[in-house]
C-alpha positions in Angstrom: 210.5 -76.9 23.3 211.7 -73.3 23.7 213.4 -72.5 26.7 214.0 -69.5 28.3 217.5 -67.9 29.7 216.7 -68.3 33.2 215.5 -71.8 33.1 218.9 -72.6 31.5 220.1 -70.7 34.0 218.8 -72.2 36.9 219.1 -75.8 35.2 223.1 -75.1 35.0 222.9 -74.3 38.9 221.1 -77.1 40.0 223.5 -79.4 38.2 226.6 -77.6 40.1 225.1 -78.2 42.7 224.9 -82.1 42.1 227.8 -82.5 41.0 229.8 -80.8 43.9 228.1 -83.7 45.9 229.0 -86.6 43.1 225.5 -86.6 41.9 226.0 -85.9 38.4 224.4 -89.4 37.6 221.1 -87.6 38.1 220.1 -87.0 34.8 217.8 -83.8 34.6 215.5 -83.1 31.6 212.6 -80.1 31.0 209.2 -81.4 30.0 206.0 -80.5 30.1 203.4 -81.7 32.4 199.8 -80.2 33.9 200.4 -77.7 36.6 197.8 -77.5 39.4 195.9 -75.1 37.6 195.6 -77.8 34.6 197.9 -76.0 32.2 200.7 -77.8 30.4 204.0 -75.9 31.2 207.3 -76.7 31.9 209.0 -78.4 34.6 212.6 -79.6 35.6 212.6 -83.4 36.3 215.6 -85.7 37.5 215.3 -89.0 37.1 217.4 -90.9 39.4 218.7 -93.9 38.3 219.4 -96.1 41.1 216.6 -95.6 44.2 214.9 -97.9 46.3 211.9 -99.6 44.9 209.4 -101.6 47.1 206.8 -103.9 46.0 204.0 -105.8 47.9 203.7 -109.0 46.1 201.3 -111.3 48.1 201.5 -109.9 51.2 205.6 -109.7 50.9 207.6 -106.6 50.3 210.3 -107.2 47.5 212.9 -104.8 47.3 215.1 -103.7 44.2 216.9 -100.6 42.4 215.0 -98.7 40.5 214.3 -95.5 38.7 212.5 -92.3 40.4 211.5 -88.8 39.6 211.3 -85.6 41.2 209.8 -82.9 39.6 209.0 -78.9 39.9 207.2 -76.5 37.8 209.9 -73.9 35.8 208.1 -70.5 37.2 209.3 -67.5 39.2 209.1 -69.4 42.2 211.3 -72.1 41.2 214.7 -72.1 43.6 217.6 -74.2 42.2 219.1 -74.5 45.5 216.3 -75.8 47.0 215.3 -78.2 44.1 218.9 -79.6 44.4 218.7 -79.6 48.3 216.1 -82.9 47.9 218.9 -84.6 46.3 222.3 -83.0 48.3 220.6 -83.9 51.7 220.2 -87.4 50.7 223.3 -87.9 48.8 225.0 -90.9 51.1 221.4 -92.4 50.9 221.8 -92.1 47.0 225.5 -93.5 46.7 224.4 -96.8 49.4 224.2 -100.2 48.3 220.7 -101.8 48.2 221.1 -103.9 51.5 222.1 -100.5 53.1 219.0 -99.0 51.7 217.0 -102.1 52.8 218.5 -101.5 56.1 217.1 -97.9 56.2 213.4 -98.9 55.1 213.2 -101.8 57.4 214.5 -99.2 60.5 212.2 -96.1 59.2 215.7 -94.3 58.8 214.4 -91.8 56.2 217.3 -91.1 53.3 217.8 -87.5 54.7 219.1 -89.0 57.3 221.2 -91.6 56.3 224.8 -91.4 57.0 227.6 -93.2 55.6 229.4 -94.0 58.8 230.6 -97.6 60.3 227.1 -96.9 62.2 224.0 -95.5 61.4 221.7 -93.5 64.1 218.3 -92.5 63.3 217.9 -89.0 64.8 215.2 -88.1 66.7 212.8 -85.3 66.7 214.3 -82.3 68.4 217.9 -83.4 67.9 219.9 -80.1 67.6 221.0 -81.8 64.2 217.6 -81.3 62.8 218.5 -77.3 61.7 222.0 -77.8 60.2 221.2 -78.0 56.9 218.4 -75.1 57.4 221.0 -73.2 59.2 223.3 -74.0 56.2 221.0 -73.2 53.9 220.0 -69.7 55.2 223.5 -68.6 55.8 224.2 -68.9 51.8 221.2 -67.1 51.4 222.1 -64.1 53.1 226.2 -64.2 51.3 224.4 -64.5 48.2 221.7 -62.1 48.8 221.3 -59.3 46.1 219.0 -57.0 47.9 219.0 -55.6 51.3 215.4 -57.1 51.7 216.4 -60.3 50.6 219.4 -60.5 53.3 217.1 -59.0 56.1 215.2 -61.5 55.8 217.7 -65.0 55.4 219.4 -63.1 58.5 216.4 -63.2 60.5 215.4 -66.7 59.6 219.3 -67.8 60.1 218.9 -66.2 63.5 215.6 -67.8 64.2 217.0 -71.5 63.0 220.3 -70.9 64.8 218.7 -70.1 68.4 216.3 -73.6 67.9 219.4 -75.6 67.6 220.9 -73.5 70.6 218.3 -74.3 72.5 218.3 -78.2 71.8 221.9 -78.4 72.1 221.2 -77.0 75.9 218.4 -79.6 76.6 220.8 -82.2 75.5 223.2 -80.8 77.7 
């Protein structure tokens, strides 16, 4: 298959990415697949190698490592940043052992928020903690922002993000 420049592009930048978080085990491939319009074009998938699988076998759930997929179409819409983010926010999900991972299904800890620490806390809705990695996220966009539109508007979404967490930091308070 014939790809283009700025798929190649954007592949190389999403693999960065993963590896700056020790996540170059992630093994990302182009294929084609139907979009939702039912047209067969390309789209980045990472197979990751070892998830959480659970199976109901006779009315009992059987846990072991597995395979997964994420996938996205290759169009003009297609963010490497935030195609990576799925795997970056989950990272010390991705490096835990199985019982840890067991531990995390059985306590509806969902792998975003899993942290590799002595203890584990599930966070709760509103937690000032929720917008960090939005905040995060939106401050890169607006250093890496090529036009003034483009930073106008990660500014004002930084902003917007930034006074949520402010906010629940005070409640907690």
């Amino acid at each position: 298959m014939k790809k283009s420049f700025k798929a190649i592009k954007e592949i190389s930048k999403v693999q960065t990415i993963l590896n700056q978080y020790d996540l170059g085990h992630i093994e990302l491939k182009v294929e084609v697949h139907h979009n939702s319009s039912d047209q067969k074009v390309p789209h980045l998938v990472a197979y990751t190698p070892n998830d959480l699988i659970v199976e109901v076998e006779n009315n009992k759930l059987s846990f072991h490592e597995g395979e997964s997929c994420k996938f996205e179409e290759l169009n003009k819409y297609f963010s490497a940043e935030l195609f990576a983010m799925h795997f970056t926010q989950r990272a010390d999900y991705i490096h835990a052992s199985v019982d840890q991972k067991v531990h995390c299904y059985n306590n509806n800890i969902h792998p975003a928020e899993y942290r590799a620490t002595a203890t584990t806390k599930r966070w709760k809705r509103g937690d000032a903690k929720d917008y960090s990695a939005k905040i995060q996220y939106w401050a890169d966009k607006a250093n890496t922002a090529t036009t003034i539109k483009e930073k106008a508007i990660a500014q004002t979404r930084l902003h917007h993000f930034t006074e949520i967490q402010q906010t629940l930091k005070n409640k907690q308070s």
